[in-house]
Backbone as a chain_set.jsonl record, in Angstrom:
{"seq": "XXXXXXXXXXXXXXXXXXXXXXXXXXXXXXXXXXXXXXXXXXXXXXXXXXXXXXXXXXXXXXXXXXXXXXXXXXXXXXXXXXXXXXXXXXXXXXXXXXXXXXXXXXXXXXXXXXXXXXXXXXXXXXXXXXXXXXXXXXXXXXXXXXXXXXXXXXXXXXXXXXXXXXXXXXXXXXXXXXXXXXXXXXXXXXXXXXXXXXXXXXXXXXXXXXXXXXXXXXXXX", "coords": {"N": [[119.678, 92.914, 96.965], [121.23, 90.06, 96.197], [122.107, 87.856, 93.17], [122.867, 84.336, 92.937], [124.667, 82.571, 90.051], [122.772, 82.229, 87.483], [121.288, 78.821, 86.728], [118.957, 77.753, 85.215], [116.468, 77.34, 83.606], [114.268, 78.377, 84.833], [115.643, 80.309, 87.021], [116.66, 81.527, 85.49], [114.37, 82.992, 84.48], [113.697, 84.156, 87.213], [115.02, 86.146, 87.815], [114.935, 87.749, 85.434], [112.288, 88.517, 85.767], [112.709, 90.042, 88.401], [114.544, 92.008, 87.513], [112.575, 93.541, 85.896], [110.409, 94.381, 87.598], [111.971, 95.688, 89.74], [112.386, 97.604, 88.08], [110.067, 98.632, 87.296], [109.344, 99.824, 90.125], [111.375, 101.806, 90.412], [110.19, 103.487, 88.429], [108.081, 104.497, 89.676], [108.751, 106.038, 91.293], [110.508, 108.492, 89.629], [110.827, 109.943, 86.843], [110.432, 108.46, 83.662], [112.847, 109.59, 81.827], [115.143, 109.634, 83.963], [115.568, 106.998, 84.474], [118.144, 104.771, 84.798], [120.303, 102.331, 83.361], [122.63, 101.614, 84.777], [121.931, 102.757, 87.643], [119.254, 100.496, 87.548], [120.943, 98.305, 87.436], [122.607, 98.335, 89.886], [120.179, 98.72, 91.648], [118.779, 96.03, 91.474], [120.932, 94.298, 92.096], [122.452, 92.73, 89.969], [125.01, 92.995, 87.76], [126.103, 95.143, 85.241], [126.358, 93.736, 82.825], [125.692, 91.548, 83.324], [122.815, 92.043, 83.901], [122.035, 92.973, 80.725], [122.475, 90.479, 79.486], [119.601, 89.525, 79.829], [118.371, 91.594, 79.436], [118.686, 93.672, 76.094], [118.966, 96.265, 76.404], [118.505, 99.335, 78.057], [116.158, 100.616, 77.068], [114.779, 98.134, 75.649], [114.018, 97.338, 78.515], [112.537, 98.653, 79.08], [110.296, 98.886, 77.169], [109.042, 96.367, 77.468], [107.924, 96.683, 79.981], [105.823, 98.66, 79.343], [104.482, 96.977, 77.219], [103.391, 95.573, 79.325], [102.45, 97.3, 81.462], [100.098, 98.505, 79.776], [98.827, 95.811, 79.422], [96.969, 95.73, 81.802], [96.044, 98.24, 82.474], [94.203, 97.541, 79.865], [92.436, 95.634, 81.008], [91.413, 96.747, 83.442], [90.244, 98.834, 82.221], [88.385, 97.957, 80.825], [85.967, 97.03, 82.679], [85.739, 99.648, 83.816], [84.518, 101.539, 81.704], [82.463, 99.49, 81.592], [80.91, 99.9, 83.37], [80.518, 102.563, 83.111], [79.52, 103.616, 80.496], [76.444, 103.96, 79.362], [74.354, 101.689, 78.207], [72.157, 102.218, 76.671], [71.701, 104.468, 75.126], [71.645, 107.896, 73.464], [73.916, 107.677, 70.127], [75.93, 110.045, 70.686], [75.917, 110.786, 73.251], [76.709, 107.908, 74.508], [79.367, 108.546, 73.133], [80.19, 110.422, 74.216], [80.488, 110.254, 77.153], [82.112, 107.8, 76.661], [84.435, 109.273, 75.989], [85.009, 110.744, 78.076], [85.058, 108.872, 80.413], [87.924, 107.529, 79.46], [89.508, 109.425, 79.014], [90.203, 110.138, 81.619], [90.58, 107.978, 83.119], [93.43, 107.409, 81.637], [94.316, 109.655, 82.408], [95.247, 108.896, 85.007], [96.835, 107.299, 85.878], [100.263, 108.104, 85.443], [102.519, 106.899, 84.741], [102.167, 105.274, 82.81], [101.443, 107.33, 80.65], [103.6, 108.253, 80.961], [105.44, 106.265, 79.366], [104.754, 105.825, 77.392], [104.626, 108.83, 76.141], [107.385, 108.335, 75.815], [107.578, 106.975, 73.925], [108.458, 106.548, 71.154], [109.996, 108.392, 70.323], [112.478, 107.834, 72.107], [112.196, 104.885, 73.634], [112.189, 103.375, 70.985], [114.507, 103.685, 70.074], [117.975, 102.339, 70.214], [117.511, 99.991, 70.413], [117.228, 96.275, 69.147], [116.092, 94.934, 65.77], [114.115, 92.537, 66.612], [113.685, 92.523, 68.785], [112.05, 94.993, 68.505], [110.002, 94.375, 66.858], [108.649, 92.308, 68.136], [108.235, 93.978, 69.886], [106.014, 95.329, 68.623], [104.179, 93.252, 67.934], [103.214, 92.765, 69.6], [102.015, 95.652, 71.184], [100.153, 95.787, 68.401], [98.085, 93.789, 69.42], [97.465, 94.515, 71.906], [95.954, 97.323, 70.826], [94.333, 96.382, 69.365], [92.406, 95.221, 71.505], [91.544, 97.413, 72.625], [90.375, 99.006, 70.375], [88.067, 96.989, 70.296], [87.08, 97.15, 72.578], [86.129, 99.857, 72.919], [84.232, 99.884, 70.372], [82.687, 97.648, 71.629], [81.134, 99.621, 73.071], [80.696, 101.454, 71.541], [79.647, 101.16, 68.879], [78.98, 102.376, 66.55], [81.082, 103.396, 65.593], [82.349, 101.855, 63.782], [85.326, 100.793, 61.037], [86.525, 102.748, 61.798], [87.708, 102.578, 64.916], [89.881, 101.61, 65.17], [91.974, 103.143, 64.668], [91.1, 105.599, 65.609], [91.631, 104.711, 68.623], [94.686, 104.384, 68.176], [95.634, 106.994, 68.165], [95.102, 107.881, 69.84], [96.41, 106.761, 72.105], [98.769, 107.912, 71.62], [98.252, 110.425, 71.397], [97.673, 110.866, 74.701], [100.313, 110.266, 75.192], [101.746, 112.064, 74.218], [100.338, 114.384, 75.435], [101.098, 114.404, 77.612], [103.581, 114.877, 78.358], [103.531, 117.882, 78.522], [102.539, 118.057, 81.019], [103.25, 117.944, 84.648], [103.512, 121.234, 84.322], [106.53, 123.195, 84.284], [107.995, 125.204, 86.87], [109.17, 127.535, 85.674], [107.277, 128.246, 83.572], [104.607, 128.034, 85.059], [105.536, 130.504, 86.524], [105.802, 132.387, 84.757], [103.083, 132.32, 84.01], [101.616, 133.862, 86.087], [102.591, 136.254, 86.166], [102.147, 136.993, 83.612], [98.662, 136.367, 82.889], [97.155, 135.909, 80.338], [98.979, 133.72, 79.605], [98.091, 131.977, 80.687], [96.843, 129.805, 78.556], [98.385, 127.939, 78.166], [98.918, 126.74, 80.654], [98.358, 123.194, 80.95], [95.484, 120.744, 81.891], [95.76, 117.287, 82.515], [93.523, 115.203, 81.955], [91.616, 117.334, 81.504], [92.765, 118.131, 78.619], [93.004, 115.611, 77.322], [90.273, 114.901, 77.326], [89.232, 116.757, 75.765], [90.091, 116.121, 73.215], [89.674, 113.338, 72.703], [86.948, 113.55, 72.907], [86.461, 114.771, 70.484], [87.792, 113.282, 68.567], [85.711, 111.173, 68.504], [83.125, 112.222, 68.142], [83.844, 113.516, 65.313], [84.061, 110.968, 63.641], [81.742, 109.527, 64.289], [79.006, 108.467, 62.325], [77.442, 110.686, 60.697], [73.981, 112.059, 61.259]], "CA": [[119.446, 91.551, 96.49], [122.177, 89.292, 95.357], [122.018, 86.581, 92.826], [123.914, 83.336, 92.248], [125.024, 82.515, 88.923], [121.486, 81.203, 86.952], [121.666, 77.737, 85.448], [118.452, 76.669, 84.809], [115.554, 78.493, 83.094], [113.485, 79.082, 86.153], [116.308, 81.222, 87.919], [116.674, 82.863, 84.655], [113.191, 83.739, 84.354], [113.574, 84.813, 88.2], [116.208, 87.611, 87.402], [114.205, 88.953, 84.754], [111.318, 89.045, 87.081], [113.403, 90.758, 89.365], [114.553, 93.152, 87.306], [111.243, 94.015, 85.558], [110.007, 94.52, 89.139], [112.881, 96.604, 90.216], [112.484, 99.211, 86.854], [108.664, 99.12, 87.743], [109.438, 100.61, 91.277], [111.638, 102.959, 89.757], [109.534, 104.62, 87.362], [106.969, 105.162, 90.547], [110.2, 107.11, 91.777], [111.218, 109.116, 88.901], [110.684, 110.032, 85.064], [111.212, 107.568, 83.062], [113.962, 109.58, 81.531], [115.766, 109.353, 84.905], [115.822, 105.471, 84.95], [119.365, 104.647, 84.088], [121.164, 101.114, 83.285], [123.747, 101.576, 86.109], [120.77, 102.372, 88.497], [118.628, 99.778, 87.885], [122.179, 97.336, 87.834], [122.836, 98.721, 91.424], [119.512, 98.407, 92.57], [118.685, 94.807, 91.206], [121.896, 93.373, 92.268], [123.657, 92.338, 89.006], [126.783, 93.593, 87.423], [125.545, 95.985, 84.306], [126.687, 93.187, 81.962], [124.156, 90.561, 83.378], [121.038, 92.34, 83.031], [122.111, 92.792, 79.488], [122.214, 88.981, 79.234], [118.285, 89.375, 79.969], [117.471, 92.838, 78.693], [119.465, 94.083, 75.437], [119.342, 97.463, 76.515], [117.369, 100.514, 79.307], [114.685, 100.512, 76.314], [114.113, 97.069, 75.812], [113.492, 96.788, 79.805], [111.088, 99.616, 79.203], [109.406, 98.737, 76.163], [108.622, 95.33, 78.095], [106.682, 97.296, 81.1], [105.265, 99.71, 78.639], [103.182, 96.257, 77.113], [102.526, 95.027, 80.784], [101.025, 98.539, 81.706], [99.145, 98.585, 78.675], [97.441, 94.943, 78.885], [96.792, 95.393, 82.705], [94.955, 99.2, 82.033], [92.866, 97.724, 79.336], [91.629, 94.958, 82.009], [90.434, 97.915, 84.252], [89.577, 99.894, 81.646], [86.923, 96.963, 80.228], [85.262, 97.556, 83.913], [85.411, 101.091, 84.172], [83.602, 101.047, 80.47], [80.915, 98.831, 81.371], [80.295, 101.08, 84.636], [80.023, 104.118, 82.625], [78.58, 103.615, 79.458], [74.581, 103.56, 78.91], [74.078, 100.869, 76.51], [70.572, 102.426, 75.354], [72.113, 106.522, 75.235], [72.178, 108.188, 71.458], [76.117, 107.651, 69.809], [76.705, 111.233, 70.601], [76.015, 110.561, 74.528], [77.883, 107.174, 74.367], [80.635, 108.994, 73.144], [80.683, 111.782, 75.363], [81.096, 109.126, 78.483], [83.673, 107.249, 76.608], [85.732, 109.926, 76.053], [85.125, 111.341, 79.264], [85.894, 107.409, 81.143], [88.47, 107.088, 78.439], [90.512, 110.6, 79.328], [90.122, 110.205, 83.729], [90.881, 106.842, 83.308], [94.602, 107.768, 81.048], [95.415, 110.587, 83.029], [95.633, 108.675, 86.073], [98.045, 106.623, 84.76], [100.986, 108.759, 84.83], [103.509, 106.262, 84.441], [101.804, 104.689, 81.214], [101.405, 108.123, 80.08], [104.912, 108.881, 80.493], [106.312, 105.625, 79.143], [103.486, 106.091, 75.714], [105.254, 109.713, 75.719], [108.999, 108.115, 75.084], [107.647, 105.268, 73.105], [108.489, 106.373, 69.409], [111.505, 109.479, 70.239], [113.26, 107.221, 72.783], [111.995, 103.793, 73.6], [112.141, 102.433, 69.912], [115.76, 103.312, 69.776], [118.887, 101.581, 70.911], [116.862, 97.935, 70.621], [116.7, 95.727, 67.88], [114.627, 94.877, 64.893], [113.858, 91.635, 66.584], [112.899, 93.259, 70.043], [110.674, 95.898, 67.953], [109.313, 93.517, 65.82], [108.183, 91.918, 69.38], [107.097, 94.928, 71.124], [105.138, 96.228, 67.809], [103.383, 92.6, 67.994], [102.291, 93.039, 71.343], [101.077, 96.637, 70.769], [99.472, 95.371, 67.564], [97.087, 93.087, 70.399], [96.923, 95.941, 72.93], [95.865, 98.315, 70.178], [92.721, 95.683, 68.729], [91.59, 94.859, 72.218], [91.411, 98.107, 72.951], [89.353, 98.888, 69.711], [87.041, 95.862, 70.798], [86.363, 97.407, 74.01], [85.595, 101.029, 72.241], [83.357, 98.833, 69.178], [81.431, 97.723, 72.169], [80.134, 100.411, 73.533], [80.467, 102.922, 69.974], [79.432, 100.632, 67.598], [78.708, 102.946, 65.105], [82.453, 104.253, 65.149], [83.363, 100.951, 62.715], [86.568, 100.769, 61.434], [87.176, 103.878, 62.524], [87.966, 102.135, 66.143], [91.187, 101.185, 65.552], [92.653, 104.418, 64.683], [90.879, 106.451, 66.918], [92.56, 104.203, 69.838], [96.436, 104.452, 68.042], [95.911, 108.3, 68.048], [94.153, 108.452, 72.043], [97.482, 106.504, 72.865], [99.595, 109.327, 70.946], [97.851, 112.336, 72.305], [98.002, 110.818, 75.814], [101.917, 110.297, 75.789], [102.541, 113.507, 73.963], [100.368, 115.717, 76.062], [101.591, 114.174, 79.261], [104.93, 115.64, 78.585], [103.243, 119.138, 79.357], [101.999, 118.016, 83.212], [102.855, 119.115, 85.451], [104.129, 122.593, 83.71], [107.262, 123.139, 84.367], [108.13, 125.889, 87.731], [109.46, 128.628, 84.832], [105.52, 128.638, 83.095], [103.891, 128.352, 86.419], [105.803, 132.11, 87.154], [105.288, 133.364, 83.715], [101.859, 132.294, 83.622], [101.348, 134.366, 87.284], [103.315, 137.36, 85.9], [101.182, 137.257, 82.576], [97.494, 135.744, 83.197], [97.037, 135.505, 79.211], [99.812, 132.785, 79.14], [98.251, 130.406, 81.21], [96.215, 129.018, 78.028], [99.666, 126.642, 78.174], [99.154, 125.46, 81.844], [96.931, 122.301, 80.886], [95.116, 119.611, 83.195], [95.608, 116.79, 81.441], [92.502, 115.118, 81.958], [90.838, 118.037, 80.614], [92.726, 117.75, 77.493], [92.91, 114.298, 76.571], [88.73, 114.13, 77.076], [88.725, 117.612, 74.242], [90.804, 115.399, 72.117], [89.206, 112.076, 72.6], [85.454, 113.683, 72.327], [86.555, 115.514, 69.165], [87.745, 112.314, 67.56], [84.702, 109.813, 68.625], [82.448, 112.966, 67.381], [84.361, 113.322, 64.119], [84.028, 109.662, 62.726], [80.432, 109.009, 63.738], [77.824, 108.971, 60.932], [76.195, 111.533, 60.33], [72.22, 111.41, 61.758]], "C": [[120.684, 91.078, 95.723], [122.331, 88.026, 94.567], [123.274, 85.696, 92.781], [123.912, 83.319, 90.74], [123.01, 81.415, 88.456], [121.589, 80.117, 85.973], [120.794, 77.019, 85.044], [117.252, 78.116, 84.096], [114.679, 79.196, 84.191], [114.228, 80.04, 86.688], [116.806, 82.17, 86.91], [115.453, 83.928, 84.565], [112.813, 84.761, 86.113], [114.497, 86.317, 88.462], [115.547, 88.079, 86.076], [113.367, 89.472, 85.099], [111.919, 89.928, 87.863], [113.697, 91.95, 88.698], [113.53, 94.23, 86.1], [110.492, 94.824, 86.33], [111.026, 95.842, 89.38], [113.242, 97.908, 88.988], [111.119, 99.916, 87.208], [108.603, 100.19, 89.007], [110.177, 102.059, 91.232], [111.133, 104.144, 89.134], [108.193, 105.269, 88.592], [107.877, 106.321, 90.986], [110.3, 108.602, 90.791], [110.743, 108.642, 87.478], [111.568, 108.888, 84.203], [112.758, 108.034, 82.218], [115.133, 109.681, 82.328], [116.352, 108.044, 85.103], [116.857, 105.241, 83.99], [119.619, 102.921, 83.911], [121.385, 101.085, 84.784], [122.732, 101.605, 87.018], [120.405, 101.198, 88.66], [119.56, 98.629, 88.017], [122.244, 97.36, 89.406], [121.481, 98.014, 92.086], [118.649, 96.833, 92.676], [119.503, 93.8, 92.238], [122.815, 92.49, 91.396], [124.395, 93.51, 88.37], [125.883, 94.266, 85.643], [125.179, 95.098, 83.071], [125.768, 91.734, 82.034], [123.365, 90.98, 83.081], [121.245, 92.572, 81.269], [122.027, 91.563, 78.527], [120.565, 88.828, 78.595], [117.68, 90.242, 79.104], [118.714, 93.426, 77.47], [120.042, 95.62, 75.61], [118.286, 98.345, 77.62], [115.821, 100.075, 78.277], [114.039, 99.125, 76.06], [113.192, 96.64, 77.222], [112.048, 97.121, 79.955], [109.827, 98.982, 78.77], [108.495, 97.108, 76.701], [107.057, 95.658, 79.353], [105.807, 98.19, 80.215], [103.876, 98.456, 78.189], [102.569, 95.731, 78.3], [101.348, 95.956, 81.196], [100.042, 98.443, 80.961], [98.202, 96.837, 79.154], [96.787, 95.078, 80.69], [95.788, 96.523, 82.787], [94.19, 98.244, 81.269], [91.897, 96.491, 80.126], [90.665, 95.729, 82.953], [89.915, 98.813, 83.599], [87.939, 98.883, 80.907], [85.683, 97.357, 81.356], [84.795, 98.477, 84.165], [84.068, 101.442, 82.822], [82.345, 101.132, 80.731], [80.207, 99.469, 82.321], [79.701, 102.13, 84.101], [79.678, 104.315, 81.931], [77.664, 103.564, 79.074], [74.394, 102.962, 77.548], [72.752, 101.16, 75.656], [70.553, 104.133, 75.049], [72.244, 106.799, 73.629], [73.674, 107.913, 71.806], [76.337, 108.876, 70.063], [77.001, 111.493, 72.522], [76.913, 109.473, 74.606], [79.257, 107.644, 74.319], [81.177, 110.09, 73.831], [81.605, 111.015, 76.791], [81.955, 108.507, 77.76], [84.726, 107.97, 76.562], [86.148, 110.373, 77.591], [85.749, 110.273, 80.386], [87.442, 107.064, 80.488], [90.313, 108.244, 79.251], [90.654, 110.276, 81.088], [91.225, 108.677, 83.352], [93.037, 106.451, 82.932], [95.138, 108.477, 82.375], [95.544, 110.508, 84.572], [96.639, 107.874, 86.303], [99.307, 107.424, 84.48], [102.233, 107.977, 84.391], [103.437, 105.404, 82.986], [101.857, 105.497, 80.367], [103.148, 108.874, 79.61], [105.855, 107.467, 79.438], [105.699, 105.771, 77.091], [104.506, 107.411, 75.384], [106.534, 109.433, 74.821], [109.164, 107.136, 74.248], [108.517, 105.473, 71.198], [110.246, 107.72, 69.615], [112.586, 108.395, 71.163], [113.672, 106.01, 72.833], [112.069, 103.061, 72.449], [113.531, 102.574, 69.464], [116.637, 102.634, 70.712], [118.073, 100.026, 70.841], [117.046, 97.645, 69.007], [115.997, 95.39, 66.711], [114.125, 93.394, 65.208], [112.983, 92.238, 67.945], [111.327, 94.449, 69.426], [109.971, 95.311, 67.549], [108.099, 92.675, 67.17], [107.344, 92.497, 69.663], [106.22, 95.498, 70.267], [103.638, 94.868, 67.489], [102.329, 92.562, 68.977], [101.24, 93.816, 71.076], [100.163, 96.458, 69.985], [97.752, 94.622, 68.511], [96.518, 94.094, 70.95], [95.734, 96.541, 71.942], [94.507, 97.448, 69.603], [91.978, 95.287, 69.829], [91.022, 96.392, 72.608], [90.032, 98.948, 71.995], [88.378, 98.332, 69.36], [86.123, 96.585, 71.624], [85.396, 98.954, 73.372], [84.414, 100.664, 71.416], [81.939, 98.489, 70.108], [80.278, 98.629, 72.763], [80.003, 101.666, 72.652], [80.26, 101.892, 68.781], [79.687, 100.875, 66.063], [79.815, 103.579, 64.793], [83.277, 103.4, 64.124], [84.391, 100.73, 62.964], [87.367, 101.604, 61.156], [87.897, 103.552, 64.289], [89.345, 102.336, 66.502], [92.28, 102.74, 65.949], [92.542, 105.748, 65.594], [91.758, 106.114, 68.177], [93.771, 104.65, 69.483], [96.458, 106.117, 68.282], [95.691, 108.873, 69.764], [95.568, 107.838, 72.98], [98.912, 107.309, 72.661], [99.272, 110.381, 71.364], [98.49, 112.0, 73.838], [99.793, 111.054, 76.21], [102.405, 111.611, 75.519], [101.692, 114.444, 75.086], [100.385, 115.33, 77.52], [102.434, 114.743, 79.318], [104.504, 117.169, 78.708], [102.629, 119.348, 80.819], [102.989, 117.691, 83.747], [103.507, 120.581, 84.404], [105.534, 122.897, 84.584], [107.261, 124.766, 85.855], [108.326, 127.262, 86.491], [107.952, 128.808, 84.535], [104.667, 128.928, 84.042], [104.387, 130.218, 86.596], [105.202, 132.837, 85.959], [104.036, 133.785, 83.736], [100.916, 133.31, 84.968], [101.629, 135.92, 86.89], [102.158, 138.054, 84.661], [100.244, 136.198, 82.504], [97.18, 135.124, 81.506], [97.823, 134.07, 78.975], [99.125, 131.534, 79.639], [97.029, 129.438, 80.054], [97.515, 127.751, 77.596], [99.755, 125.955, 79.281], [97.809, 124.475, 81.531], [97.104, 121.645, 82.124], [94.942, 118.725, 82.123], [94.73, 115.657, 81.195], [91.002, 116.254, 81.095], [91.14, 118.093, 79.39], [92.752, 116.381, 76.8], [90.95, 114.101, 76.46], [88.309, 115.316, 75.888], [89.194, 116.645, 72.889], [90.096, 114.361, 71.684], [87.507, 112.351, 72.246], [85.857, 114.233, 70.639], [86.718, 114.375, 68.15], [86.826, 111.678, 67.604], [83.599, 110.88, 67.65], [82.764, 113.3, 65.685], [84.039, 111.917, 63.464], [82.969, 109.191, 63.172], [79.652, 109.412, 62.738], [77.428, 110.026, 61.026], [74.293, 111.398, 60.696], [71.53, 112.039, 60.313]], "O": [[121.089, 91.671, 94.723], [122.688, 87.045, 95.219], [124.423, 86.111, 92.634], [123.127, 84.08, 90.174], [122.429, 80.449, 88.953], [121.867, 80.247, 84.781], [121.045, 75.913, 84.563], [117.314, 79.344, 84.15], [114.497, 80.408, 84.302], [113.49, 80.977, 86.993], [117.26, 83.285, 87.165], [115.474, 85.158, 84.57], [112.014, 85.69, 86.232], [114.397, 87.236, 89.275], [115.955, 89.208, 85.806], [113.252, 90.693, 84.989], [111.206, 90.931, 87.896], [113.207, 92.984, 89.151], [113.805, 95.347, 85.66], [109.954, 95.845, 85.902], [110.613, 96.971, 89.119], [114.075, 98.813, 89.038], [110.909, 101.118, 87.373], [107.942, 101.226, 88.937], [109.804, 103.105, 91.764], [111.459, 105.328, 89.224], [107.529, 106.284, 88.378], [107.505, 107.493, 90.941], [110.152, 109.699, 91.329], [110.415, 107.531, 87.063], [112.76, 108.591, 84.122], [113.642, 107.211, 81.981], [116.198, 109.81, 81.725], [117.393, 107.865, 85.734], [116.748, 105.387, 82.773], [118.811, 102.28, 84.583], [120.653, 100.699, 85.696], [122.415, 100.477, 87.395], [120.864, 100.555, 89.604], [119.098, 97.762, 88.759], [121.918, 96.371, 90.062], [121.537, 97.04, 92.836], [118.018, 96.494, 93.677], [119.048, 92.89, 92.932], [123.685, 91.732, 91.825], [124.262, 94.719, 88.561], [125.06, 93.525, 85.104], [124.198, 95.318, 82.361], [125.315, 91.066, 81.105], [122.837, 90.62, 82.03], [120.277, 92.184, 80.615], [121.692, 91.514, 77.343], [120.221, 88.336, 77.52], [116.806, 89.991, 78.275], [119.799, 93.643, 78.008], [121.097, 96.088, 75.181], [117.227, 97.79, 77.912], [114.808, 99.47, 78.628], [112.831, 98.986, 76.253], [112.16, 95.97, 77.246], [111.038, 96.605, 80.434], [108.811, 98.652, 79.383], [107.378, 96.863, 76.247], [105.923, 95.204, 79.505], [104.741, 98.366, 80.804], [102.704, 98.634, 78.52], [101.369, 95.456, 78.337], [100.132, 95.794, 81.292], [98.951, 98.274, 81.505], [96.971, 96.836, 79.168], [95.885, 94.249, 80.806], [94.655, 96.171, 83.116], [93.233, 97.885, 81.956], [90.699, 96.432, 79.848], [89.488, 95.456, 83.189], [89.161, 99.63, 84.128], [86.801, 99.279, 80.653], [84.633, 97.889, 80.994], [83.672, 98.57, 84.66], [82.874, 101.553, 83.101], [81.461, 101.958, 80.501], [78.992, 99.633, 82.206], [78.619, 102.604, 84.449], [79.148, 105.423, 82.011], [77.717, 102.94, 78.014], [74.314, 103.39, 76.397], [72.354, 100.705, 74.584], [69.565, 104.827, 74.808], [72.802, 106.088, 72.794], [74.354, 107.883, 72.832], [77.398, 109.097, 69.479], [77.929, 112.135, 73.013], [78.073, 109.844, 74.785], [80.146, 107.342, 75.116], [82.327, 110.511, 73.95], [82.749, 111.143, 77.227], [83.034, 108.64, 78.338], [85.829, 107.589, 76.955], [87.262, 110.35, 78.116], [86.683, 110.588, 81.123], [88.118, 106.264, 81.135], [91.434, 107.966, 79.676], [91.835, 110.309, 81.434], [92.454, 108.614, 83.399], [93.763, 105.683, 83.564], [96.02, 108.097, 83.145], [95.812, 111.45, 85.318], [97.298, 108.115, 87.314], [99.572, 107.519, 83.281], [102.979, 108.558, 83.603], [104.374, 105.012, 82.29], [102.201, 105.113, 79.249], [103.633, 109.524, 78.683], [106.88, 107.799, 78.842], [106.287, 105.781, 76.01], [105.253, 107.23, 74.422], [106.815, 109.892, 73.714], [110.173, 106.551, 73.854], [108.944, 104.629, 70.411], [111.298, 107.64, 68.982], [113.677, 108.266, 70.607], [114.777, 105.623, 72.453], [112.023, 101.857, 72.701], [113.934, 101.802, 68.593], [116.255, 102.34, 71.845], [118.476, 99.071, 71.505], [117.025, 98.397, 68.033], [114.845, 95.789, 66.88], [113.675, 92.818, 64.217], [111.757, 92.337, 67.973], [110.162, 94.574, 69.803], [108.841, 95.68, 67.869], [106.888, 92.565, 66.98], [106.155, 92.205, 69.787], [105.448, 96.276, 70.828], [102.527, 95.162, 67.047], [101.112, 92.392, 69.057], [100.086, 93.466, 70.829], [99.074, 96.826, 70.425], [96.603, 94.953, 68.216], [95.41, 94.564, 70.691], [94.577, 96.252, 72.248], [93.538, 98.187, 69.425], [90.835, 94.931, 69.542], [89.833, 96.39, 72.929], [89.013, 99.39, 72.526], [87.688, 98.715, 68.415], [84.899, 96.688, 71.539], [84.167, 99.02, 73.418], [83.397, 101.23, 71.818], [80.764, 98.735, 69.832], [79.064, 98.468, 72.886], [79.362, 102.675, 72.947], [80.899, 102.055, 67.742], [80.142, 100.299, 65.075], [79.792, 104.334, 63.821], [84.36, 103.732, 63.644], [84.876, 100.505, 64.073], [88.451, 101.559, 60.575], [88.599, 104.444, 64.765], [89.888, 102.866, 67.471], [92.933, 103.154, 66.907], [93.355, 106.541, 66.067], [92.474, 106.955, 68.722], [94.257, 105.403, 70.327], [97.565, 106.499, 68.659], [96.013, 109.833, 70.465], [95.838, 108.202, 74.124], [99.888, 107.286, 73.411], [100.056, 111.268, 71.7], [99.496, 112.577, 74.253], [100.332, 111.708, 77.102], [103.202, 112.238, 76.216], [102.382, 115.285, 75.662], [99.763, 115.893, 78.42], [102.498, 115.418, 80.345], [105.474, 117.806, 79.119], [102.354, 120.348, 81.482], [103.743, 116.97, 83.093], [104.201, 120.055, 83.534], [105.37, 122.744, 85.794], [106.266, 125.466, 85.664], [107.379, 128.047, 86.536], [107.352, 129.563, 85.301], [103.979, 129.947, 83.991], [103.513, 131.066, 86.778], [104.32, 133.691, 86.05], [103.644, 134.943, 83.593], [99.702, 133.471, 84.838], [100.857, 136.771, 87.33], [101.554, 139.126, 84.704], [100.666, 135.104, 82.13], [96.975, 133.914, 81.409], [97.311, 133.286, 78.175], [99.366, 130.387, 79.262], [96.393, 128.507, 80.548], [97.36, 126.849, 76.774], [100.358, 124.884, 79.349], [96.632, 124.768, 81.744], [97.977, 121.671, 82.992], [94.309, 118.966, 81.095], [95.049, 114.99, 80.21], [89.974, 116.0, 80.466], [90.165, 118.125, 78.638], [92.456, 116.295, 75.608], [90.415, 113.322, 75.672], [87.35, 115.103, 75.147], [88.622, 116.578, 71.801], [89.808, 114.264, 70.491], [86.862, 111.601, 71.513], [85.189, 113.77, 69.714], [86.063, 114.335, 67.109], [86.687, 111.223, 66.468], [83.24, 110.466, 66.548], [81.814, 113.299, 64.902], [83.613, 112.144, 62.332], [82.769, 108.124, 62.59], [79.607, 110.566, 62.314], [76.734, 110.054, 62.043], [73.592, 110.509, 60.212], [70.327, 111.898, 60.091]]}, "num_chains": 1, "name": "protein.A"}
């Protein structure tokens, strides 16, 4: 793809589209810590020093798809929810199925999971305090609709909601960075059977994590 020079706002906003689009396809490709500048320059079609026009830096591009993923999951995750939740179940059943819709629903998601992983060691450096200030407003939204959607169907978790969610989006990114297990652990863990309490599924741990917290901060019966 090759652009002309952009002189109006529409053909600006069409080269950021473009290369929003063209990082998105990327990251289906390859780890987000693979996705380079120069890459996504090449495969866009501008010169390294244009997309910088648009995007200040690799992490800004990110931190941009990182809130898209996020508000476009919690649209399918409102759905999945209302599918799986029994609105007349005790809070200790409720919360079993949310964690359990909650964890499937994450760890299918590996590209949200990996971009949540690099959000705070990677993604929040090299950008601005005007770009953060941005992307921490966003999140700020993400992060209360998300404790809406939880509120509705755990009531009794208060405002415990919120925090439960900021921590279910912290486990997920950190214990994505152990899936797949790396080829070295896979042998070890073959060589010595004891080891493999390090090969996780990470569906199975994000729903120990996520039941442990919804069970932790309900009342007491």
């Amino acid at each position: 793809m090759t652009f002309q020079r952009a002189r109006n706002e529409e053909q600006r906003e069409i080269r950021r589209r473009a290369i929003l689009d063209t990082a998105t396809a990327m990251l289906d490709e390859m780890p987000m810590a693979e996705v380079s500048l120069n890459e996504l320059s090449r495969r866009v079609g501008l010169a390294k020093s244009n997309v910088l026009r648009y995007f200040e830096s690799r992490e800004a591009v990110l931190l941009e798809l990182l809130d898209a993923f996020l508000e476009r999951w919690l649209a399918e995750l409102a759905d999945e929810l209302a599918a799986g939740v029994e609105a007349q179940a005790a809070p200790d059943v409720r919360a079993d199925q949310l964690a359990r819709i909650l964890s499937r629903s994450l760890a299918e998601r590996v590209v949200l999971c990996d971009l949540l992983g690099g959000q705070g060691g990677v993604l929040e450096h090299n950008v601005s305090t005007d770009v953060i200030k941005q992307h921490k407003r966003a999140s700020l939204a993400r992060l209360e609709t998300m404790a809406g959607l939880v509120r509705r169907h755990l009531p009794e978790i208060g405002d415990g909601a919120q925090l439960f969610c900021l921590m279910s989006l912290v486990s997920a990114g950190a214990l994505s960075t152990y899936v797949p297990p790396p080829p070295s652990l896979v042998a070890a863990c073959a060589d010595e059977p004891a080891l493999a309490v390090f090969q996780m599924d990470l569906c199975d741990a994000l729903q120990y994590s996520f039941t442990a917290g919804l069970l932790g901060v309900l009342p007491r019966r």
